[in-house]
C-alpha positions, 0 to 999 in steps of 0.5 A: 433434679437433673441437670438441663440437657436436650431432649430428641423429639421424634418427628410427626408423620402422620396425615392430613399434615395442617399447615399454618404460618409460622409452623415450625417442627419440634426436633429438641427441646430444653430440659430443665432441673425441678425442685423439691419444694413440699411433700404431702405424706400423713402416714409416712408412706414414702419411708416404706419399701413399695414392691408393687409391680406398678412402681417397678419401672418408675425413675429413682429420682422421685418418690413413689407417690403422686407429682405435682409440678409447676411450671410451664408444661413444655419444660415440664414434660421435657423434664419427665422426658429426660428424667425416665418417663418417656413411654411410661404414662398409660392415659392422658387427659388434658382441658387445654386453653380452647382459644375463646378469646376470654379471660378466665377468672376465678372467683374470690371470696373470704371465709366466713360463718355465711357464705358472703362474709360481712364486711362493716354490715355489707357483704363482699367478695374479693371479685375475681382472680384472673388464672389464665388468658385464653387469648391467642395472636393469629396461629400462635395457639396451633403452634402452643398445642402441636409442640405439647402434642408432640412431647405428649407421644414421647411420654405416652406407652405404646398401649396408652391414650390420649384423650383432649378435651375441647369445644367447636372453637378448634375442635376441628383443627385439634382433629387435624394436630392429633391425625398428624401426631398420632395418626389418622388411624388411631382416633377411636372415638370423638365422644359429645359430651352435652350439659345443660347450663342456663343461658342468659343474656341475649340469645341469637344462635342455638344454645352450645351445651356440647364439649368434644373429647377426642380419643386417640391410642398410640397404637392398636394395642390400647386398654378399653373396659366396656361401660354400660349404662341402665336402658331407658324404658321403653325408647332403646326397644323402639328406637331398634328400627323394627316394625312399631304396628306389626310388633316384634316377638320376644322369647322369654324365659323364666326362673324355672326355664319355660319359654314364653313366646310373645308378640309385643307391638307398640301399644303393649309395649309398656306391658311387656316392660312390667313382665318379671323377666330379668336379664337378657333376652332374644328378639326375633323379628318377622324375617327370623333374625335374633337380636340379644337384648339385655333389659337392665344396661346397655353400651355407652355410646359416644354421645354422654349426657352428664351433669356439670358441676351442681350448684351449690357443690362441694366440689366446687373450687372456684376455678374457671373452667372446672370439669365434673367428677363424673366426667373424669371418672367416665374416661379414667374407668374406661381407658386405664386400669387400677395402678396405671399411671395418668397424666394431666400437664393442664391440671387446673382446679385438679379434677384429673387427679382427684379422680384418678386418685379415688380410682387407685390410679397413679397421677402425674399433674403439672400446671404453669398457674400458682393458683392451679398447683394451690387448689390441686394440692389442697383439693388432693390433701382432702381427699387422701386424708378421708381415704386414710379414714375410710377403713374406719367409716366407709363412704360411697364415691358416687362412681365405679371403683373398678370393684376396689374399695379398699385403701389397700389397693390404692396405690399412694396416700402421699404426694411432693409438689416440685418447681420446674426451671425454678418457676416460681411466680410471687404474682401470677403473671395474668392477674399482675397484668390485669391488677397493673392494667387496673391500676394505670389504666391500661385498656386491654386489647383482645386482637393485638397479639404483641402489644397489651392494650392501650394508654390514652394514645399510646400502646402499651407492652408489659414485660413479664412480671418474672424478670426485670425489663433488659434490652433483649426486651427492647429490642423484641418492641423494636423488632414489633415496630419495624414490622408495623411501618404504618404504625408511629403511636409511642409506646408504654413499657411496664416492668417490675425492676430494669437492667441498668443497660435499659436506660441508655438504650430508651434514651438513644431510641429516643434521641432519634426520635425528638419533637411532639410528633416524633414515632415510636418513642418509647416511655418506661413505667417501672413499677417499683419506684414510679412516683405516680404508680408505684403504690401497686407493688410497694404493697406489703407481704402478709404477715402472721403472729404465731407462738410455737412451743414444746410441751413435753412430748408435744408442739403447741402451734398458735396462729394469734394474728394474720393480715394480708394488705393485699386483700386489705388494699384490693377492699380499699380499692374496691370499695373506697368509701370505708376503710375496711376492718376484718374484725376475725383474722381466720377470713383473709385465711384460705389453709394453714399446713405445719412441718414439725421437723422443717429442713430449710429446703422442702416442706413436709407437711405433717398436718393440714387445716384446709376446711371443707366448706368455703364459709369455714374457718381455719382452726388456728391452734394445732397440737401435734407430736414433738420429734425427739430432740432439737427440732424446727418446726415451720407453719405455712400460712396461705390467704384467700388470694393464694400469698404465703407466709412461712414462719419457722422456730426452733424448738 
């Protein structure tokens, strides 16, 4: 999808401008070819003709429908730019890292008939999968947001919004990024949004039940749909700041026209709510002003109590730092219009565009998580499947549809999932380095912002898992250590694969550096031939037993066995004293997809077996329409930990 190319990106020059070391203008930035890795269309969508006036505008390149993309959101939001997006997107919300300094995992656990499944008469879960570090050096974080803010604007229509969503952290210095980028005059609202979570543990402050939403418009043109919420009884008249003991006077009307005109003061205030008046009514103090009262709603203001997730929930993925539906639904609702088109390039468990999606709303998401694009899609496959069956049996969202229910006026049933940069991590980046810490012994450092912990004496530095050690990366530690002339611990480096180059570069460093006492010498671990910790990444890839055959005018799909010695090695980790046997393979299984006519390039899914509740099971037989002719037909397999096996015959 396009060939890489830079894209111009218009300067800031909005006030307060926030300055911090290292601060740096994003003038260019790179854009990236995506590829086309799986699409989700049941009803065959994308091979019809869409005249609506929604789709008019958007880029031929892409199939109109719902966009996944992984890969990291500043080459993904380059590549929108460069690929026809630019001024096109009406909302966007992003739940950006609120550096917290925490990780952010995501609990793990196999399927089961209960909840926890039992494993030789013990229950147990696969602990915790790291999804995202939260963890930043000195202004690093600044710099992270005000380069996405500033494509974000490129993107964004000029009757479009933003609204960044974040806590007490960087709340205040978010504020200041978004006057700079959008303008000071363009903030319309910061909304609280207050929860109530359970606090444990040791308490020495106010408990913080509070998140910010900060609402910002390109410019004064923007879409704003009133919200109302029910008036509680008696509190919103008191609270109006008249006279509690003199009373107010309320004239009313009822169903047959007659005014009624009534002193009501505070101790018969509660009467006057039983009167059988309906809709709005005047007010009159003693000075003869009118105020118009309605009795049934009034305007949400910018504080909103909201419930977080309930527990238990369905809507629960397990996701660190999932956001409720309600919540969402409240801002989508309020500042787009059905068939708008919403951005989310923090897509996380997927919250944004599953709402979007039952508010017939367009929805572009992106996230640099393997994880995140696995849970969105399942998450997404679920819902468009109950919306193709709610002509059939109507059921309520539990929120406002803007009027529209019907799967008419939906704008897509289909979504394609995309690579960006060919990004494609078989480890997640975060979890490799916390299963590698784990692994060697590596303590994490949390204020370190080059180095990632310790190892007895020494510091420690893993190279990103994605490419193989080079001398680019040595040279970068090198750069590290001559900044750090106090500093004379050797060094570990841990790497998945090195250039050949490598070696003569460590064994020059140090040549230097002889003696016991030496600075700085440096050590390699690689992981894939290290004697001693090279078990790590010599770990076999699951592996799936499935028959597939044509019978007549049907496939018959059969998934007979499946191991994962991922999981099988994180349970003999983890718990040492047994080796572990799962006596139903369905466990280790999280969702099982199948492509009837497989291309060998993009996967087109014809049926998904993604089972609502977490202690289903996978179904593991499958019987669906043959295509005519010589076909081949793929099954893709994905464990509890997010590996997939893909398993393709012709039939």
């Amino acid at each position: 999808m396009s060939k890489q190319t830079d894209v111009k990106i218009t300067a800031a020059k909005g006030r307060p401008m926030l300055a911090w070391v290292g601060k740096r203008p994003l003038r260019y930035v790179t854009a990236f070819p995506a590829q086309h890795v799986e699409t989700y269309d049941p009803t065959g969508e994308f091979g019809k003709k869409k005249v609506d006036a929604a789709w008019l505008e958007w880029p031929d390149g892409y199939p109109k429908g719902g966009l996944l993309l992984n890969g990291d959101n500043k080459e993904v939001l380059a590549h929108l730019l460069a690929n026809g997006f630019r001024g096109k997107v009406n909302l966007i919300y992003i739940d950006p890292p609120f550096d917290s300094g925490a990780d952010y995992v995501r609990k793990v656990q196999l399927r089961g008939v209960t909840a926890n499944f039992k494993i030789d008469g013990e229950n147990y879960t696969l602990g915790e999968q790291i999804q995202y570090t939260d963890i930043w050096a000195n202004d690093n974080y600044l710099q992270f947001m005000y380069e996405r803010l500033l494509l974000l604007k490129e993107l964004l229509s000029e009757d479009g919004s933003i609204v960044l969503h974040c806590d007490s952290t960087k709340g205040h210095l978010l504020r200041c990024l978004l006057d700079e980028v959008f303008g000071s005059a363009n903030i319309k609202n910061e909304i609280t949004w207050r929860y109530v979570k359970y606090q444990m543990g040791k308490i020495n402050r106010f408990v913080d039940n509070t998140d910010r939403l900060l609402w910002y418009t390109k410019g004064s043109n923007y879409t704003y749909k009133l919200q109302m919420t029910p008036l509680e009884k008696p509190k919103e008249l008191l609270a109006k700041g008249w006279d509690k003991e003199k009373g107010v006077i309320v004239n009313l009307k009822d169903e047959k026209g007659k005014t009624y005109k009534i002193l009501i003061n505070e101790e018969k205030v509660d009467d006057f709510w039983d009167l059988p008046f309906e809709g709005p009514v005047w007010v009159n103090n003693e000075e003869g002003k009118l105020a118009k009262v309605d009795l049934q709603n009034m305007p949400i203001d910018n504080t909103w109590l909201l419930p977080y997730i309930a527990a238990p929930s369905y809507e629960r993925t397990g996701f660190p730092t999932q956001k409720p539906e309600v919540l969402l639904a409240r801002v989508i609702n309020a500042l787009s219009k059905p068939g708008d088109l919403i951005l989310d390039c923090f897509i996380g468990s997927g919250t944004t565009a599953a709402v979007a999606q039952k508010l017939g709303r367009r929805w572009i998401g992106c996230d640099i998580n393997k994880g995140a694009i696995q849970t969105t899609a399942k998450r997404l496959q679920s819902i468009i499947s109950e919306q193709i069956l709610e002509v059939i049996n109507p059921q309520p969202l539990g929120f406002d549809l803007d009027g529209k229910d019907k799967q008419s006026e939906l704008p897509q049933l289909a979504f394609t999932t995309w690579k960006v940069n060919n990004y494609d991590l078989v480890i997640q980046h975060n979890e490799a380095i916390n299963l590698a810490c784990e692994h060697i012994g590596i303590q994490r450092t949390r204020t370190d912002g080059f180095f990632d912990g310790t190892l007895g004496k020494k510091l420690a530095k893993i190279i990103p898992f994605g490419h193989p050690l080079s001398p680019v990366d040595l040279e970068e530690i090198k750069k590290e250590l001559e900044a750090r002339p106090e500093e004379e611990r050797s060094v570990v480096v841990v790497c998945i694969g090195k250039e050949l180059a490598t070696d003569a570069w460590v064994e020059e460093w140090n040549r230097l550096r002889k003696g016991e006492d030496a600075a700085n010498r440096i050590e390699v671990i690689e992981l894939r031939t290290d004697p001693k910790y090279g078990k790590i990444i010599l770990t076999q890839p699951a592996t799936a037993q499935v028959s597939i055959m044509r019978d007549g005018e049907k496939i018959r799909v059969e998934i007979h066995d499946f191991i994962s010695p991922t999981i099988v090695e994180r349970l003999d980790i983890d718990m040492p004293l047994f080796k572990a046997r799962i006596t139903d393979w369905r466990s280790m299984v999280d969702c099982i997809m199948v492509d009837t006519d497989y291309n060998g390039e993009v996967f087109n899914v014809t049926i998904s077996d993604v089972p609502q509740r977490k202690n289903n099971l996978v179904n593991g037989t499958y019987e669906l329409p043959a295509p005519a002719g010589v076909t081949t037909v793929a099954v893709k397999i994905m464990d509890m930990l997010g590996e997939e096996v893909l398993v393709t015959r012709q039939v």
